[in-house]
C-alpha positions as CSV (number, residue, x, y, z in Angstrom):
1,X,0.0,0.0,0.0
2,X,2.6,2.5,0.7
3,X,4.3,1.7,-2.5
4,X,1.4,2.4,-4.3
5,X,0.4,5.9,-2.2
6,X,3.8,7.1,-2.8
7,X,3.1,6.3,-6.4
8,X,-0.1,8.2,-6.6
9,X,1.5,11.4,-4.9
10,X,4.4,11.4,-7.0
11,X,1.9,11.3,-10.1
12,X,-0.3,14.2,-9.0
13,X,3.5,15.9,-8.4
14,X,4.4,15.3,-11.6
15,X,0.9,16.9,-13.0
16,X,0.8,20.0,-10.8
17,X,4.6,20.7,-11.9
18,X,3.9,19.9,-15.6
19,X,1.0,22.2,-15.4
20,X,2.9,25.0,-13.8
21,X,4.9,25.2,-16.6
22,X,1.8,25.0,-19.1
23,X,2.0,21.7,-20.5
24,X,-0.5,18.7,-19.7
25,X,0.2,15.7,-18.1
26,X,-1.2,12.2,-19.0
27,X,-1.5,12.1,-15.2
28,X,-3.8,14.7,-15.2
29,X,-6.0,13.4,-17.8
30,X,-5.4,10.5,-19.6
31,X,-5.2,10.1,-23.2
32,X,-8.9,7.8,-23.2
33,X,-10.9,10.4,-21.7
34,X,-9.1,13.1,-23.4
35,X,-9.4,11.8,-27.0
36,X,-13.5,11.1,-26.0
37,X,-13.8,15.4,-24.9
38,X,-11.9,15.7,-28.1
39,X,-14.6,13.6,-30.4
40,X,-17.4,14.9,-28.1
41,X,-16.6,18.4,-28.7
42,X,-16.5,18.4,-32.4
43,X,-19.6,16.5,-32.4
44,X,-21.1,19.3,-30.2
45,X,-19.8,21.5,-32.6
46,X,-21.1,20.1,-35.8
47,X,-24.4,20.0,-34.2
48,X,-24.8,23.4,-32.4
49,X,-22.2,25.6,-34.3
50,X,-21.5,23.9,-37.7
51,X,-19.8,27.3,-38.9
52,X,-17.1,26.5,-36.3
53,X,-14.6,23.5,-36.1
54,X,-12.8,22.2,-33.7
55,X,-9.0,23.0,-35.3
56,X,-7.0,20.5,-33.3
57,X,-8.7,17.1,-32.6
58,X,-5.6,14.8,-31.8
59,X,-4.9,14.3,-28.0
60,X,-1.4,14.1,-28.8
61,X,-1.2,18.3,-29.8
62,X,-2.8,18.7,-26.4
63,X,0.2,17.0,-24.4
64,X,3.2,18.7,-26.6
65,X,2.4,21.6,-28.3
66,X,-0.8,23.1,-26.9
67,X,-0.4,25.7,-23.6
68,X,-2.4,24.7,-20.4
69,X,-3.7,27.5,-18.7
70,X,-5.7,25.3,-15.9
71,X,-7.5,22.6,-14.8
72,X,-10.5,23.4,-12.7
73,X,-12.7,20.7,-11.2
74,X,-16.2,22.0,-11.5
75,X,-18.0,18.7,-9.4
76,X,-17.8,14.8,-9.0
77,X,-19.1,14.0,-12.6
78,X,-16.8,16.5,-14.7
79,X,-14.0,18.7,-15.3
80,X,-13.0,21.6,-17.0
81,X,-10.0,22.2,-18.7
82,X,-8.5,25.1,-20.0
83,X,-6.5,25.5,-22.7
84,X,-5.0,28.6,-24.8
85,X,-3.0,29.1,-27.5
C-alpha cells in the first residue's frame, strides 16, 4: 500500500509541476478520456455551431504543443480544462 500511495503522490506531483509550466500531463487526464472530450466536442460543434470546427482534434497536440492555462474541477461527474494558444 505504501508503494502504491507514494506512487499516486508522486503522479499528481508530476501533473501539478507539468502544469505549472503550461504543458499537460497524462496524469492529469489520460489520453482515453481526453481523445472522448476531443470527439465529443467536435460533435457538439457540428451540431450546435456547424460554422465553427474544432482545429485541433488529436490528444497528442494537447500533451506537446498546446499551452495549459488550468484545470478546474467543477463537481464529481466533470471537469474543465482550459486551454490557450
Amino acid at each position: 500500500m505504501a508503494i502504491i500511495n507514494l506512487y499516486e503522490i508522486d503522479s499528481i506531483y508530476t501533473a501539478l509541476q507539468e502544469l505549472s509550466k503550461g504543458r499537460l500531463s497524462h496524469y492529469l487526464v489520460n489520453s482515453t478520456l481526453l481523445a472522448k472530450g476531443i470527439r465529443n466536442m467536435s460533435e457538439n460543434l457540428e451540431r450546435t455551431s456547424p460554422e465553427f470546427e474544432l482545429i485541433h482534434k488529436s490528444p497528442n497536440y494537447y500533451y506537446t504543443q498546446a499551452k495549459v492555462g488550468g484545470a478546474i474541477h467543477k463537481d464529481s461527474h466533470a471537469h474543465i480544462l482550459l486551454i490557450q494558444n
